[in-house]
N, CA, C and O atoms as CSV, one atom per row, in Angstrom:
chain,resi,resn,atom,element,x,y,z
A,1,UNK,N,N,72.470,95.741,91.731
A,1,UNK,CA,C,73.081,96.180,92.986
A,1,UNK,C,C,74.549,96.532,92.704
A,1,UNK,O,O,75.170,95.864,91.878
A,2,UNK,N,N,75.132,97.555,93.355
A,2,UNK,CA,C,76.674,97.782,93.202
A,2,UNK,C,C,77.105,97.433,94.033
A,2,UNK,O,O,76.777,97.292,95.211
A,3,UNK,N,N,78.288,97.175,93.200
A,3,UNK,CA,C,79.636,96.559,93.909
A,3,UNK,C,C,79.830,96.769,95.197
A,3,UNK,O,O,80.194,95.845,95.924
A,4,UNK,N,N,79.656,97.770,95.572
A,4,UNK,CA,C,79.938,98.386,96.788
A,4,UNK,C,C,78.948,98.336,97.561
A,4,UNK,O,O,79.379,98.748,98.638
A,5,UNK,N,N,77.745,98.051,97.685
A,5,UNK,CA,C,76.639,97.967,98.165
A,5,UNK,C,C,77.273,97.043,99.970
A,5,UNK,O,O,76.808,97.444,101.037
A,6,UNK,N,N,77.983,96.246,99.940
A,6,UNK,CA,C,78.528,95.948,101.020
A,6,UNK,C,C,78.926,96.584,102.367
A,6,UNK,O,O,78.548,96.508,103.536
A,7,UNK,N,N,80.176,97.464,101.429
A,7,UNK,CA,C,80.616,98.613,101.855
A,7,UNK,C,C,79.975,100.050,102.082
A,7,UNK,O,O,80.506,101.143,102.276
A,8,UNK,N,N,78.918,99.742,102.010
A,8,UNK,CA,C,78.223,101.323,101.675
A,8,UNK,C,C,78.216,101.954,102.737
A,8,UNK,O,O,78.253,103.178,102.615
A,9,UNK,N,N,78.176,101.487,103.881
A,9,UNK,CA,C,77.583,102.042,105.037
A,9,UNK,C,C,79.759,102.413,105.573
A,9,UNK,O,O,80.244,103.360,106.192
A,10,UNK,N,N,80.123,101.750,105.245
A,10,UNK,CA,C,81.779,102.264,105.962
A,10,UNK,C,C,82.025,103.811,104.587
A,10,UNK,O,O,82.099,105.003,104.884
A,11,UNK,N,N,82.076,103.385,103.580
A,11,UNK,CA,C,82.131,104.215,102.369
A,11,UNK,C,C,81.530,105.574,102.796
A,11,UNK,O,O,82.267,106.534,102.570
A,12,UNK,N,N,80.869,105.724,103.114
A,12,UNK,CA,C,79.602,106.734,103.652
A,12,UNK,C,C,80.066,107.491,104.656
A,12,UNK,O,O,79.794,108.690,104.701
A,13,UNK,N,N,80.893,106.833,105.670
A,13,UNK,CA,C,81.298,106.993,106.785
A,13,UNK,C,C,82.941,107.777,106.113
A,13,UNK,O,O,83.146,108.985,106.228
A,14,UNK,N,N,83.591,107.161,105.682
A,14,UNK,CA,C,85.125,107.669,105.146
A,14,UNK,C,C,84.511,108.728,104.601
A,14,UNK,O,O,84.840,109.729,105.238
A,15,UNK,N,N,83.688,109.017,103.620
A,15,UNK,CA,C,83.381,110.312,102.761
A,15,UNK,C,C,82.376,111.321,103.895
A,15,UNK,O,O,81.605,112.127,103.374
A,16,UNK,N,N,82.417,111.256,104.934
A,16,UNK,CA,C,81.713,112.128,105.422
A,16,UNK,C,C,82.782,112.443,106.299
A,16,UNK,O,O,82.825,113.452,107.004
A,17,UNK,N,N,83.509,111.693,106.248
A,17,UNK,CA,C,85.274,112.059,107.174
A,17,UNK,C,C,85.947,113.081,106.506
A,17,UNK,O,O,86.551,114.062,106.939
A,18,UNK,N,N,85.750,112.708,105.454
A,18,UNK,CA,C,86.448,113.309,104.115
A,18,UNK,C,C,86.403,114.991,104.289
A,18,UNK,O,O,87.216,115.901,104.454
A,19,UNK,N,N,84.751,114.808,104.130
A,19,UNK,CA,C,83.647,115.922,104.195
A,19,UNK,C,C,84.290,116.869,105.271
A,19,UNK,O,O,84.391,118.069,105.019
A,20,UNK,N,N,84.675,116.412,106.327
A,20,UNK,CA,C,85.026,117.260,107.653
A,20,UNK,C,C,86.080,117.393,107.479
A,20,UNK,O,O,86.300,118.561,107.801
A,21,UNK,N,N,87.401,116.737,107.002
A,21,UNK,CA,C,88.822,117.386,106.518
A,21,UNK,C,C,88.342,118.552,105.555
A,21,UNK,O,O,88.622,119.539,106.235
A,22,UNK,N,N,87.854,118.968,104.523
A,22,UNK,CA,C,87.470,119.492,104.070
A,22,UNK,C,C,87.152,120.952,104.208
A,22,UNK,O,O,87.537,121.867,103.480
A,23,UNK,N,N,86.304,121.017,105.375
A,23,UNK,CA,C,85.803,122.039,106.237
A,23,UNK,C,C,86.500,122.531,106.980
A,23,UNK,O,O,86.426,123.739,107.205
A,24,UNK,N,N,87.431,121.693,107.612
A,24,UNK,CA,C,88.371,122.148,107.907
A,24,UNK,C,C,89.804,122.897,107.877
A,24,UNK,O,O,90.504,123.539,108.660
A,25,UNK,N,N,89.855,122.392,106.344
A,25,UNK,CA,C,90.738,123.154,105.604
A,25,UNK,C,C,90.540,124.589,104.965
A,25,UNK,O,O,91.376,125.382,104.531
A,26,UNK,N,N,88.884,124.680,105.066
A,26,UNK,CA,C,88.473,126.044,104.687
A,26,UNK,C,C,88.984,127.188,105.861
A,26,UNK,O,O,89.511,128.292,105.732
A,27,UNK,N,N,88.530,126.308,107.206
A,27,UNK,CA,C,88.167,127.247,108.306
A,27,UNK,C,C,89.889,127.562,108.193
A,27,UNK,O,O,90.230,128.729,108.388
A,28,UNK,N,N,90.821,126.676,107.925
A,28,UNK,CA,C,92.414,126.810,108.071
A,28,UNK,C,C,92.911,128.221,107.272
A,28,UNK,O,O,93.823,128.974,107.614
A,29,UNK,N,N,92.017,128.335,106.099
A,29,UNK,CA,C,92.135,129.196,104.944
A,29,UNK,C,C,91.702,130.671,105.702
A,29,UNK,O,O,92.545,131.569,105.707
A,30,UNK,N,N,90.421,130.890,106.317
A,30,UNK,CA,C,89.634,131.722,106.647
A,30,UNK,C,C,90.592,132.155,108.240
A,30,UNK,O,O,90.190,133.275,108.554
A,31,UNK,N,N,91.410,131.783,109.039
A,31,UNK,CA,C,92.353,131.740,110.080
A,31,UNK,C,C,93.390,131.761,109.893
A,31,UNK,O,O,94.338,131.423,110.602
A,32,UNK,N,N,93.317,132.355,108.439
A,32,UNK,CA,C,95.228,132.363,107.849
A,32,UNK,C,C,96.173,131.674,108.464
A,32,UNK,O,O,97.234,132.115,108.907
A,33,UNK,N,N,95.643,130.216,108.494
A,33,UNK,CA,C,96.706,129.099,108.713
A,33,UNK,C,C,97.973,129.475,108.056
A,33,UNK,O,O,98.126,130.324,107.178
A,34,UNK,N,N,98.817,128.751,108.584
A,34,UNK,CA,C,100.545,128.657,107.554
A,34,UNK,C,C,100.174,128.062,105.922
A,34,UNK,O,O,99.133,127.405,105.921
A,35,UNK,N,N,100.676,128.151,104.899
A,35,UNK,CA,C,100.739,127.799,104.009
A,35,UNK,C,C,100.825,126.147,103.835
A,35,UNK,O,O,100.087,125.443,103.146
A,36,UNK,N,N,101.828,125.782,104.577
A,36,UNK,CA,C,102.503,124.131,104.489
A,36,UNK,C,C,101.381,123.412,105.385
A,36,UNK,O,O,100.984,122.270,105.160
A,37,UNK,N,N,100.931,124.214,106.413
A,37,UNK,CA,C,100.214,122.897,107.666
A,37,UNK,C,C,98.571,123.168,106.421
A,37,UNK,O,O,97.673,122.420,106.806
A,38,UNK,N,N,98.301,123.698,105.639
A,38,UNK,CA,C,97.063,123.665,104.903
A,38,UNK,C,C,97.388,122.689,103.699
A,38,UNK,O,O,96.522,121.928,103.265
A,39,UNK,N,N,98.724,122.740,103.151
A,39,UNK,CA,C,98.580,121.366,102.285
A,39,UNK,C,C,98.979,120.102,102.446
A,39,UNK,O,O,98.890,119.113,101.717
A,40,UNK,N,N,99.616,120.351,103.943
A,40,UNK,CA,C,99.483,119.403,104.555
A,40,UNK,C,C,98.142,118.076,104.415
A,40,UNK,O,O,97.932,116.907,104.090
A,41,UNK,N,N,97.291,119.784,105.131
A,41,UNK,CA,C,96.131,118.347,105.305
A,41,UNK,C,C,95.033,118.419,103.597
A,41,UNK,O,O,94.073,117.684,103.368
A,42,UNK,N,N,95.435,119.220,102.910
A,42,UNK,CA,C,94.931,119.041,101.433
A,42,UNK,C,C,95.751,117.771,101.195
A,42,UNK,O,O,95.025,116.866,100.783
A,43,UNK,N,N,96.916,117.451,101.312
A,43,UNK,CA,C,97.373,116.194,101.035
A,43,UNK,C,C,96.662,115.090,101.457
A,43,UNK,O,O,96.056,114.202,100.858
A,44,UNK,N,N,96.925,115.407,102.939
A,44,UNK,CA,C,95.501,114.165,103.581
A,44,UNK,C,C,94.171,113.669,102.670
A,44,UNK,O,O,93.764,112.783,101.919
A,45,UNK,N,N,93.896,114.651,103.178
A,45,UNK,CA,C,92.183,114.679,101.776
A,45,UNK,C,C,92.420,113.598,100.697
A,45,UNK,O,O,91.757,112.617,100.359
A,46,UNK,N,N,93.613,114.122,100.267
A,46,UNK,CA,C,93.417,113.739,98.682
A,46,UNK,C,C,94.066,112.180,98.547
A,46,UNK,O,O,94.252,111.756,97.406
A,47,UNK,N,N,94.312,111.570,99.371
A,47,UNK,CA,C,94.915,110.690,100.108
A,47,UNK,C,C,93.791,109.805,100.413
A,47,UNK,O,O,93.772,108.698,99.876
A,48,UNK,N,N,92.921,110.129,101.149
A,48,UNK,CA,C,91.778,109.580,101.614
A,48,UNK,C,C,91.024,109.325,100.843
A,48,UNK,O,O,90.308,108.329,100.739
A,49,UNK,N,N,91.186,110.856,99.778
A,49,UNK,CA,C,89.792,110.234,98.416
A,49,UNK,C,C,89.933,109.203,97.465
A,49,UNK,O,O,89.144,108.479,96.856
A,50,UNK,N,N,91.684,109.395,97.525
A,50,UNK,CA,C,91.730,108.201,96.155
A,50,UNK,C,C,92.275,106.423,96.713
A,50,UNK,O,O,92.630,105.441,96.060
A,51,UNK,N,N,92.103,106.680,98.282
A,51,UNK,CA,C,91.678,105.476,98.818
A,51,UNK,C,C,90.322,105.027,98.599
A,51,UNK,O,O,89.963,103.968,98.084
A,52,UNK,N,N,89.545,106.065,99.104
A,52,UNK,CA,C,88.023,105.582,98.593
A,52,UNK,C,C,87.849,104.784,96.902
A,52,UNK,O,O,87.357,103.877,96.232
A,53,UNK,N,N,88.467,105.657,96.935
A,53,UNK,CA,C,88.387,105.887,95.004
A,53,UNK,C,C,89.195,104.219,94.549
A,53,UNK,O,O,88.557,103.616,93.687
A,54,UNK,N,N,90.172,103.672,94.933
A,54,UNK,CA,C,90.776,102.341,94.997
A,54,UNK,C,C,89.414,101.708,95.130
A,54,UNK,O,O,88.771,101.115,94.264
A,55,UNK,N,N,89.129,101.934,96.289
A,55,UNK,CA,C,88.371,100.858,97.400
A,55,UNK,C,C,87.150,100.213,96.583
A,55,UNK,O,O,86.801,99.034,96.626
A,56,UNK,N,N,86.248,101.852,95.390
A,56,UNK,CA,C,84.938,101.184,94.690
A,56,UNK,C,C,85.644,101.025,93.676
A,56,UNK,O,O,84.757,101.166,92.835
A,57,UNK,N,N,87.181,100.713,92.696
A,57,UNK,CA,C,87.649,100.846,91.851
A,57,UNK,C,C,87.498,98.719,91.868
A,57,UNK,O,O,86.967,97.884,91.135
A,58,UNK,N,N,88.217,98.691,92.999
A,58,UNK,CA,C,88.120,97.003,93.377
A,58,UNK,C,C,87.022,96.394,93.700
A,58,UNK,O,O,87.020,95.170,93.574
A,59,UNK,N,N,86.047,96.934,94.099
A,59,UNK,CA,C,84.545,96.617,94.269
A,59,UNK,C,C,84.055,96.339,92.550
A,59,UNK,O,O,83.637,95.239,92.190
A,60,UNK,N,N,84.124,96.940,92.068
A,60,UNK,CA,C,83.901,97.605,90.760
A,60,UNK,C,C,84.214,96.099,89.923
A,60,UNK,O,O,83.440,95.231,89.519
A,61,UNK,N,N,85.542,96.210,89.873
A,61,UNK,CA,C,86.009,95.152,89.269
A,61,UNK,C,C,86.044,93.556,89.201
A,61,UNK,O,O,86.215,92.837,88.216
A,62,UNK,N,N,85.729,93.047,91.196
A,62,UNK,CA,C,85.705,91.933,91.933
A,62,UNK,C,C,83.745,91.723,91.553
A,62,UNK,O,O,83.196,90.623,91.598
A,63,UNK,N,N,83.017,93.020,91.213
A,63,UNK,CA,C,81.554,92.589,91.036
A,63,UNK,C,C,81.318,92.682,89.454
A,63,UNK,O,O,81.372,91.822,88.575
A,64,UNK,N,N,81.018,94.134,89.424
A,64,UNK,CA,C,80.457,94.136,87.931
A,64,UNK,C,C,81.328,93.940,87.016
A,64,UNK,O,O,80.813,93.353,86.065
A,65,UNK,N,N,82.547,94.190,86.849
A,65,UNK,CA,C,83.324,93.434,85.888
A,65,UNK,C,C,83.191,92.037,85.729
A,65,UNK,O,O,82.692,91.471,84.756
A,66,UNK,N,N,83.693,91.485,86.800
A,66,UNK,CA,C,83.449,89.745,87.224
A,66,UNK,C,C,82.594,89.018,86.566
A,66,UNK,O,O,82.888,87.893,86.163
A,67,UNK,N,N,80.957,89.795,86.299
A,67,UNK,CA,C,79.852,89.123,86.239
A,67,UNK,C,C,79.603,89.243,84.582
A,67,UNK,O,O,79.019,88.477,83.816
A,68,UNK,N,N,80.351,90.643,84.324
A,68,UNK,CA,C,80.135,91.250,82.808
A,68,UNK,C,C,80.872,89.965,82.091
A,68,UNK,O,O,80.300,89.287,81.237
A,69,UNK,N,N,82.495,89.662,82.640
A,69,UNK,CA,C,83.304,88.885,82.289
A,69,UNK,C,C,82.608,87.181,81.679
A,69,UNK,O,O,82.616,86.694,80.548
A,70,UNK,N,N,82.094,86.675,82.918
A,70,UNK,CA,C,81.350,85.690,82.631
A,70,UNK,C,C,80.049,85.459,81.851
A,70,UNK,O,O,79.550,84.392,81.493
A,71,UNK,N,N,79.584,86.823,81.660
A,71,UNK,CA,C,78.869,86.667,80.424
A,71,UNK,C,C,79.120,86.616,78.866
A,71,UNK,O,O,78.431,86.178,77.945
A,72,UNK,N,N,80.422,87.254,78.908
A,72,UNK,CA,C,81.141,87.407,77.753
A,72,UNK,C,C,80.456,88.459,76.851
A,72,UNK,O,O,79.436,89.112,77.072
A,73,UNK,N,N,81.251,88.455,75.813
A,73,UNK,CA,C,80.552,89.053,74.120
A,73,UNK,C,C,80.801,90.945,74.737
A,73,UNK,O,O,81.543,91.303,75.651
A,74,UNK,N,N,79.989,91.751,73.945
A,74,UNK,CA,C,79.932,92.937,74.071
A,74,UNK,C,C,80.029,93.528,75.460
A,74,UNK,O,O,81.021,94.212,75.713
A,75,UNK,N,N,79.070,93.331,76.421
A,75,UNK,CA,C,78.803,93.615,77.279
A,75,UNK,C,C,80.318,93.272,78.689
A,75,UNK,O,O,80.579,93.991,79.654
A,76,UNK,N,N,80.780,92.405,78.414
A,76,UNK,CA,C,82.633,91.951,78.646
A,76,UNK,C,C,82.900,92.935,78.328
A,76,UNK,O,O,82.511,93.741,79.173
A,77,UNK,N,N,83.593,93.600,77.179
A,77,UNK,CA,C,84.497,94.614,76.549
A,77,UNK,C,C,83.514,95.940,76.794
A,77,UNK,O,O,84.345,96.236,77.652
A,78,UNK,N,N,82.754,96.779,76.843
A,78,UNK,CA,C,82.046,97.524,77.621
A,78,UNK,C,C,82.864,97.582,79.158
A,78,UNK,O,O,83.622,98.534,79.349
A,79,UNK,N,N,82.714,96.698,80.075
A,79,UNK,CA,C,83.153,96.877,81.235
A,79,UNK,C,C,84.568,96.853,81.022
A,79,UNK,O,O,85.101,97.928,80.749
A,80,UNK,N,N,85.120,96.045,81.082
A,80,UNK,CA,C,86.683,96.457,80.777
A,80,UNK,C,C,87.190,97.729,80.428
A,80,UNK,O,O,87.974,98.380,81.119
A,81,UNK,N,N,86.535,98.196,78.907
A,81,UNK,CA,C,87.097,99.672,78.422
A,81,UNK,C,C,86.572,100.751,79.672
A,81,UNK,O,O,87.154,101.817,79.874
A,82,UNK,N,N,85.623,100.388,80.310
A,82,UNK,CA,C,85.290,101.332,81.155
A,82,UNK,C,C,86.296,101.710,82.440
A,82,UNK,O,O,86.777,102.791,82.782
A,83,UNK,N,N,86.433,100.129,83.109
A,83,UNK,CA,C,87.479,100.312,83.748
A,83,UNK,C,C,88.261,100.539,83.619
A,83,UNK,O,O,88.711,101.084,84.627
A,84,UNK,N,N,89.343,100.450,82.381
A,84,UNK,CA,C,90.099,100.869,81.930
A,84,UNK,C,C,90.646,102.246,81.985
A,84,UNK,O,O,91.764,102.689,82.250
A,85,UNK,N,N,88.950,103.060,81.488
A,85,UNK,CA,C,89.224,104.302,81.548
A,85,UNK,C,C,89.023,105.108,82.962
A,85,UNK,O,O,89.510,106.202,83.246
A,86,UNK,N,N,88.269,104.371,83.686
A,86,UNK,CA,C,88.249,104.552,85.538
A,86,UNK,C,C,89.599,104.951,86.010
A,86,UNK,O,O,89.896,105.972,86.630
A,87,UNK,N,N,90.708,103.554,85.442
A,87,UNK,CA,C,92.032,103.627,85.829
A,87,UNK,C,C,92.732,104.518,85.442
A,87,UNK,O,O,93.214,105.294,86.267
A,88,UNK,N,N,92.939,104.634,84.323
A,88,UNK,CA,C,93.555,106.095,83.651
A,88,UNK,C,C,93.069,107.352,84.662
A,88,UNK,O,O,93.688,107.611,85.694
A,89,UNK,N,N,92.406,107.767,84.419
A,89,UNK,CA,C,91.381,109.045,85.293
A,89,UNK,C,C,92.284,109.343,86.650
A,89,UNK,O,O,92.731,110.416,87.056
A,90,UNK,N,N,92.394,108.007,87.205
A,90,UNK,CA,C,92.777,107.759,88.673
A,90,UNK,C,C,94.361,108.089,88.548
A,90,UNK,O,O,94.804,109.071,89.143
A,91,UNK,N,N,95.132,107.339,87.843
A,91,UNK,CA,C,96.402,107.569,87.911
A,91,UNK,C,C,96.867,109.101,87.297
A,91,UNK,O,O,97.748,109.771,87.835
A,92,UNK,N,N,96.185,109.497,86.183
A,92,UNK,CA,C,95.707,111.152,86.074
A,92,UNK,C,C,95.970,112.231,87.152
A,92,UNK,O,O,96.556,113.309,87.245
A,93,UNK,N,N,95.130,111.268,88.030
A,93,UNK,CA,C,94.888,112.992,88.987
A,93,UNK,C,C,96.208,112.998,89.867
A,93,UNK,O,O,96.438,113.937,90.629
């Protein structure tokens, strides 16, 4: 089960929010919105995603890391380097 399996049903809900900023920013594009009020809400978006993106980052870590941890040996260092590289990715974008 994932981490997030808790959250799934709010998760679902933010990314389908997401989904509609989104669409909206097209229709902004297609209505030759102003330049600034469109990255405006591209800012939003991207704001929202890498909240999501936190949100299963800590799920992530508080479950399947947690459990990898207490098992120790290979399967420990596997999750870690992974997250690791989750984190990188994230601070990346």
């Amino acid at each position: 089960m994932p981490g997030y399996a808790n959250d799934k049903k709010r998760t679902i809900t933010r990314l389908r929010r997401i989904e509609g900023q989104v669409r909206a920013i097209e229709q902004m594009v297609e209505s030759d919105t102003y330049c600034i009020d469109i990255l405006t809400q591209i800012a939003a978006s991207t704001s929202a995603l890498k909240s999501v993106a936190l949100t299963l980052l800590d799920d992530h870590m508080s479950h399947c890391v947690r459990q990898a941890a207490a098992k120790g040996g290979e399967e420990a260092d596997e999750k870690m380097e992974e997250a690791s590289e989750a984190i990188a990715r994230l601070v990346r974008s």
